[in-house]
LUMTIBA-479112 format. One record per residue (C-alpha): residue in one letter; x, y, z. Coordinates in steps of 0.001 Angstrom, whole numbers, plus 500000, padded with zeros to 6 digits. Layout:
AXYZ/...
//
This chain:
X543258439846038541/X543119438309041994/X546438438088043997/X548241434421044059/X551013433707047008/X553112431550045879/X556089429471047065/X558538427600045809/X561603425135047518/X564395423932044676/X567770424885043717/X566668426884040498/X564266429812041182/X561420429864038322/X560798433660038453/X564050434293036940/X563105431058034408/X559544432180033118/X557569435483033329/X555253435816035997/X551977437961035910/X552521440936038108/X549129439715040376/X551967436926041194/X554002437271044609/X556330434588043999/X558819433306047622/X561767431000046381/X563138429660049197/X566270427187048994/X565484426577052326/X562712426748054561/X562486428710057698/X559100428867060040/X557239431678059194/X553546432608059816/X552722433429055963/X550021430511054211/X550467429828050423/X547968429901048076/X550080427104046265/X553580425558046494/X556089424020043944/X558434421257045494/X561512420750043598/X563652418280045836/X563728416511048571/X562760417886052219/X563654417525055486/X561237416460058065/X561201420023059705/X560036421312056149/X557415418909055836/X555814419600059392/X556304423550058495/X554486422566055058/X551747420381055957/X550578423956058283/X551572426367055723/X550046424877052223/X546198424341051507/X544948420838050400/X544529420668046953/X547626423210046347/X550638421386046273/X552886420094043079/X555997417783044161/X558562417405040018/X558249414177039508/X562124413542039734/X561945414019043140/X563309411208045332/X560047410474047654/X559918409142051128/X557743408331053965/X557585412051055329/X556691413528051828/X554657410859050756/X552253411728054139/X552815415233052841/X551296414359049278/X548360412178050835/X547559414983053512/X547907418055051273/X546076416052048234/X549382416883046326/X550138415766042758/X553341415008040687/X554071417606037890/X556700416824034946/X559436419573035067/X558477420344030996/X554884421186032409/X556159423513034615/X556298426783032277/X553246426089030947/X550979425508034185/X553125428684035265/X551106430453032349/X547751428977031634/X546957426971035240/X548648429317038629/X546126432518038056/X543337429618039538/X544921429586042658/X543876433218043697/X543527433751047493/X540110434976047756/X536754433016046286/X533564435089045242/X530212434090044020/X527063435501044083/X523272435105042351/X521828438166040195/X518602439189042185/X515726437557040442/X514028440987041085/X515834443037038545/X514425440148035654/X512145442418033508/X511043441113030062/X512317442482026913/X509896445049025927/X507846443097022897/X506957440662025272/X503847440405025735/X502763437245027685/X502337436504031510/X505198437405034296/X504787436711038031/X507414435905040967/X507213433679043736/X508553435539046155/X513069434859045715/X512407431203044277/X511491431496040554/X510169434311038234/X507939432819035136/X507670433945031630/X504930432344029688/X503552433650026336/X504314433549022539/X508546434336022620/X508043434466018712/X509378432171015492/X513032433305015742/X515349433665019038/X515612437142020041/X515921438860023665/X513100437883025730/X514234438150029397/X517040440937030938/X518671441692034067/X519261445465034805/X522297445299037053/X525392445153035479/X528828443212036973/X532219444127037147/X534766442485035346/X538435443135035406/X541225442606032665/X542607439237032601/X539332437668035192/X537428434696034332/X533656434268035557/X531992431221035776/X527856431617034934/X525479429044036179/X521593429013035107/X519113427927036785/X515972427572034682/X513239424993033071/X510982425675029837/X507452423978028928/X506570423740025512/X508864424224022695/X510758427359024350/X514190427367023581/X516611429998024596/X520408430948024668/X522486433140027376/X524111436244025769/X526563438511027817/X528120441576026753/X530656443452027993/X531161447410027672/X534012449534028423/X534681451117031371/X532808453760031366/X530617453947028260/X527526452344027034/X528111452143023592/X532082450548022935/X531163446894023308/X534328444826024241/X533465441427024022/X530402439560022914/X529444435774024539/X526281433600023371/X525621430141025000/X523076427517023400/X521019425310025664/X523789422574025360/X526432424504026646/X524181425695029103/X524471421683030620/X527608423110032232/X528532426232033783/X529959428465031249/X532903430969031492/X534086434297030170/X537440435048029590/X538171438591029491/X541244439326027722/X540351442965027164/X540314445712029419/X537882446229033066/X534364446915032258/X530603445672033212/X528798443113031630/X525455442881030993/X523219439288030643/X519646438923029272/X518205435609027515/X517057435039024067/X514111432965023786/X511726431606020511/X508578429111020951/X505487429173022903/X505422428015026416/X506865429053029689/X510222429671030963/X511003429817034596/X514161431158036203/X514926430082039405/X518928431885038957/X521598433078037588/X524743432738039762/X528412434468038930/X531352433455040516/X535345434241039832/X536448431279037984/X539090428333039174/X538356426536035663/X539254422573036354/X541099423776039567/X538405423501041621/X534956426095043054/X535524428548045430/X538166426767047112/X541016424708044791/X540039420449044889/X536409421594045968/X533692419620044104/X530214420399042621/X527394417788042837/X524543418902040460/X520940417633040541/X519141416583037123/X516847419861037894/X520268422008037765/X520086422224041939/X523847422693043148/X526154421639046416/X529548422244046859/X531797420108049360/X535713420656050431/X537352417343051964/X540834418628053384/X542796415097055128/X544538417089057764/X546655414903059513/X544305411568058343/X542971410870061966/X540171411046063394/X537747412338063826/X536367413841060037/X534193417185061100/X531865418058058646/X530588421524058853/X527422422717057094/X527678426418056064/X525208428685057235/X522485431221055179/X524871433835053471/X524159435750050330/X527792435854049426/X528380432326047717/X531244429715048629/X532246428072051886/X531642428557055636/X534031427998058207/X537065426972056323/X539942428804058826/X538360427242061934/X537971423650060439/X541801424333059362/X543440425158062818/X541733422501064061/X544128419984062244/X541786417087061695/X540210415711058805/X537266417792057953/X534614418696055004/X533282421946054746/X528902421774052592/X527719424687051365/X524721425029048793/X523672428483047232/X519736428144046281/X517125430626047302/X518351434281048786/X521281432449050928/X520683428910051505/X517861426079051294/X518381424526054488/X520134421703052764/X516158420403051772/X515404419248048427/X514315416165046596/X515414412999046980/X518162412900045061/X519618416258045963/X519611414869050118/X520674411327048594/X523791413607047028/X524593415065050009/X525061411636051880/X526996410282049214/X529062412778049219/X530293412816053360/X529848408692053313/X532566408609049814/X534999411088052149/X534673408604055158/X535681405252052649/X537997407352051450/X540045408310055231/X538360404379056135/X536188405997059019/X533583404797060972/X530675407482061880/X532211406985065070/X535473408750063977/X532555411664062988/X531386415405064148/X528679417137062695/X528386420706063023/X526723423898061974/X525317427220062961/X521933428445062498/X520817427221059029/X524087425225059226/X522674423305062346/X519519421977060271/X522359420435057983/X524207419159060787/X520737417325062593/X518861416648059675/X521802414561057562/X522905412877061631/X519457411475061256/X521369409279057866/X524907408865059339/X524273408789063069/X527597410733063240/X529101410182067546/X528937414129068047/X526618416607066738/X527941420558067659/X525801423242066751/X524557426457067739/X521595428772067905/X519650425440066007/X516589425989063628/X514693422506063449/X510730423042062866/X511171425238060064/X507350425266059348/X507838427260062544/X510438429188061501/X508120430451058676/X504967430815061066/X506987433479062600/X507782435205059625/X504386436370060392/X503700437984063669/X506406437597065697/X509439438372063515/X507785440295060148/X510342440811057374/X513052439820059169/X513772436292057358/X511417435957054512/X513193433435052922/X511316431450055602/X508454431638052949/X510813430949050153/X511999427592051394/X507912426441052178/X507162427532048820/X510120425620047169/X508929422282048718/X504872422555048630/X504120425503046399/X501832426185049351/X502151428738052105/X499136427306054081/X498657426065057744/X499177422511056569/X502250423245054719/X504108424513057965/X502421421308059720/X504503419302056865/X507991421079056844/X508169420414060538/X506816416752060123/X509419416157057628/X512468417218060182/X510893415311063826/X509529411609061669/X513191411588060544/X514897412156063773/X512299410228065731/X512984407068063306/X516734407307064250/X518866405387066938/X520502407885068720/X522055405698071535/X525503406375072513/X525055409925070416/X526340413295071925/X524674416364071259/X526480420162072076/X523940422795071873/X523594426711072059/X520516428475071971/X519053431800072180/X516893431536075277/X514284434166073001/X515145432765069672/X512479434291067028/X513356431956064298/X512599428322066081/X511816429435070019/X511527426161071500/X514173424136069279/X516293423187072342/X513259421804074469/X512153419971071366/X514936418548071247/X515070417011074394/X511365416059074581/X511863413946070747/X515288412573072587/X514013411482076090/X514726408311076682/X517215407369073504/X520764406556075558/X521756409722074131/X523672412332075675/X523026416246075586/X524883419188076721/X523257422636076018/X523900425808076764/X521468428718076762/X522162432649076259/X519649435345076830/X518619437381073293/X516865436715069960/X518479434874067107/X521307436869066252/X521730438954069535/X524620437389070521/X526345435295067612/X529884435805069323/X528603434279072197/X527041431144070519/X530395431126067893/X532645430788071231/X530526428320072848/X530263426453069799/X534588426587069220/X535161425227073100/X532751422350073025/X534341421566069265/X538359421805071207/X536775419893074116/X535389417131072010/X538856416980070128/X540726416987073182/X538852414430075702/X537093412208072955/X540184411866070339/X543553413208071993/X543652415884070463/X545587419068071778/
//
C-alpha cells in the first residue's frame, strides 16, 4: 500500500481511538507549530487560530481537508474551507472514513497504458490483425458463437496486498462482437496459484473498473473475451492506482469522458481565490497523471492543472469536437466558479503543453499566454519525423493518423491549417505572449517566427526568448525562463510577491 501523511489538530488523538493501517503516518498535534512537512490530508477537530489557518492553507492540498461538523466556524476557517475545497465530516463518520476512505489519499499518483504492441490474439483466432502504428490495433474475423479469449496482453503488472487499480478500455466493435475484460491475478512468484479472478461485461465496462486486492502481492494478467463476427479495435488499456470517489491521480481531480471513451483530467486548486487562475497544460509523458502541480502550488494563485493520456504520451489536446468543446467547458466552469474574467487568466505549457496553452487561447483569449520550446504546425512536426529528426518522436505520425487516417502531403498541409485558421480568426489585442524557443528546434523549427508573422499587426504584445540547441537540448534552460516570466507576470501584472 502507498504511504498516507496524515495530520490531525483536536483535543482527542484518533490513533489511540481507531486502528490505523501501518502504511498510515499519523501527526496529532494539539497545537500547531510551523513546520516544512505537507499533508496528504488533515482532520480539524476545533477551532483555530489565525496563525494555524495561514500555516494550513500552505501545508494541506485542496481537496484534502475535513473540518467535525461541531466545530464553531468563522471568517478565517471558513476562507480555509473555500480555499482548501474542505468539507464537514460528522464525528460518527469519523472511524469509518478512517477505515474504508483515508488509504485514497496516498502521496504519490501512478497511471500508465499497456503497450498496444504486446496485444497478440488468442491462438484459435484466425481472422485479420494489423496496427496503426501506437493508435489502435484491429481484430476482425469470426470470434466464434460463445465468449471465450480472443485478444491478450503478454506483460504482466504488479499488484501489492491491500492496492486498488483502476482499468480503463479504450475500444469500439462493428458487427455483433461483444466482449468482456477478465484479469487474473497469480501469486508471487508462480504461474499456476491463481489468487483472484475479475470479469467485466460491456456495461461495466461504461465506467472504469477496479480491483481490489485483498490477498497477497502478485502480477496480474488481462486478455479479452470476445463472441460474434465483426471487428474489434483497441485503441487502450490504461492502469492506474486507484483514489475510488476521492478523486484521479490527484484527490478532487475530475475526469471528462468523450462518447468515443476519449479521456481528460483537470485539477482546479483556489489558492488564495485571486487572481489571476493559471491553467497549465501538461506536456507528452508516458507516465499518466498531472504536470506541473508543485510549481502551480508555490505559486499561491488560483490555478488548474489539464492533462490527457491518449496515444504513446499525449494527443496534443486535438480531438473532435466535443472532446476540444470539453476542454473549454471545463477552464470556462472553473472561471464562473472563482467569478473571473479571462483577464484574471494565464495560459501556459511546455512543449506539447504549449499547443494546449495557444490552441485553447485561440477560445478564451486568456491576457497572458507563457510557454516554452512551442510546437504549433504539427503537420510540421510530423514532416520531420522524416528526414530531419527519424525515430525520434514518432508519435508525430500517431497524432496525423488519429485525425485523417492519412499520412500524406495533404494531411500535414491540414494539421497545420487547423492550428494558424484558428489563431488567425482570433482577436489578440491587448494579449501578451512569453516565449522560449530552441533557436534549432527539430520538432517545429520556425514556431517562434510564425508566430510573429500570423501576429503582426494584432495590438498584441510578445516577449521571446531564444536558446541555442534542438528541442530538448536545454529543457532547464527553457523551464527557468519559463518560471521567471510566470513570477514576473505575477508580480508586475497582479501584485503578487
Amino acid at each position: 500500500m502507498m504511504n498516507v501523511r496524515a495530520l490531525q489538530l483536536g483535543s482527542i488523538d484518533y490513533s489511540q481511538q481507531y486502528k490505523m493501517d501501518s502504511n498510515v503516518e499519523w501527526n496529532y498535534e494539539p497545537e500547531l507549530d510551523v513546520n516544512d512537512l505537507e499533508y496528504d490530508i488533515a482532520f480539524i477537530c476545533r477551532t483555530l487560530t489565525d496563525q494555524e489557518v495561514d500555516i494550513l492553507t500552505r501545508m494541506v492540498r485542496a481537496h484534502c481537508l475535513f473540518i467535525l461538523e461541531d466545530v464553531k466556524m468563522n471568517d478565517k476557517l471558513n476562507f480555509l474551507m473555500k480555499s482548501r475545497c474542505g468539507r464537514k465530516i460528522a464525528d460518527t463518520d469519523i472511524e469509518t472514513f478512517l477505515q474504508t476512505k483515508l488509504r485514497d489519499y496516498y502521496t504519490v499518483p501512478y497511471g500508465e497504458k499497456f503497450d498496444p504492441h504486446s496485444l497478440t490474439p488468442a491462438p484459435d483466432f484466425h481472422g485479420k490483425v494489423y496496427w496503426h502504428g501506437y493508435t489502435e490495433a484491429v481484430f476482425e474475423g469470426n470470434f466464434g458463437d460463445k465468449m471465450k479469449q480472443a485478444v491478450l496482453w503478454r506483460g504482466n503488472i504488479p499488484v501489492e496486498k491491500d492496492q486498488a487499480i483502476d482499468f480503463w478500455l479504450e475500444y469500439e466493435t462493428t458487427g455483433s462482437v461483444e466482449i468482456e475484460l477478465q484479469i487474473v491475478q497469480f501469486l508471487n512468484g508462480s504461474v499456476s496459484v491463481i489468487q483472484n479472478t475479475w470479469k467485466f461485461n460491456e456495461e461495466d465496462l461504461k465506467q472504469p473498473v477496479t480491483i481490489d486486492n485483498d490477498k497477497e502481492s502478485g502480477p496480474v494478467f488481462v486478455w479479452i473475451n470476445a463472441k460474434g463476427q465483426g471487428t474489434l479495435k483497441i485503441v487502450s488499456l490504461h492502469d492506474r492506482y486507484s483514489r475510488h470517489d476521492a478523486g484521479a491521480f490527484l484527490p478532487g481531480s475530475r475526469r471528462i469522458v468523450t462518447d468515443n471513451r476519449e479521456e481528460i483530467f483537470a485539477y482546479m486548486d483556489p489558492g488564495d481565490l485571486k487572481p489571476p487562475l493559471c491553467v497549465y497544460f501538461s506536456g507528452y509523458k508516458t507516465m499518466e497523471g498531472f504536470e506541473g502541480y508543485r510549481m502551480m502550488r508555490r505559486k499561491g494563485c488560483p490555478f488548474i492543472l489539464i492533462s490527457e493520456p491518449r496515444l504513446e504520451g499525449g494527443a496534443f489536446y486535438l480531438g473532435s469536437q466535443e472532446y476540444e468543446n470539453k476542454i473549454k467547458e471545463v477552464i470556462e466552469g472553473y472561471m464562473t466558479e472563482l467569478d473571473f474574467t479571462n483577464n484574471d487568466v494565464v495560459f501556459s505549457g511546455l512543449s506539447m503543453g504549449t499547443f494546449g496553452a495557444v490552441y485553447y487561447g485561440t477560445m478564451i483569449r486568456p491576457a497572458y499566454i507563457i510557454v516554452g520550446k512551442p510546437v504549433l504546425s504539427l503537420g510540421n512536426m510530423t514532416a520531420a519525423e522524416r528526414i530531419d529528426r527519424p525515430g525520434v518522436f514518432p508519435t508525430a505520425f500517431d497524432l496525423m493518423w488519429k485525425q485523417y487516417q492519412s499520412l500524406d502531403k495533404e494531411a500535414i498541409e491540414k494539421l497545420n491549417r487547423h492550428f494558424w485558421d484558428k489563431f488567425d480568426q482570433t482577436d489578440w489585442s491587448d494579449r501578451t505572449f512569453c516565449v522560449a524557443y530552441m533557436l534549432e528546434d527539430d520538432y517545429d523549427n520556425g514556431a517562434y517566427q510564425n508566430l510573429l508573422s500570423h501576429i503582426k499587426g494584432s495590438n498584441a504584445k510578445v516577449i521571446g526568448k531564444g536558446l541555442h540547441g534542438r528541442h530538448n537540448d536545454d529543457t532547464s534552460g527553457i523551464v527557468s525562463w519559463f518560471i521567471r516570466q510566470y513570477d514576473r507576470v505575477l508580480r508586475d501584472e497582479y501584485n503578487r510577491e
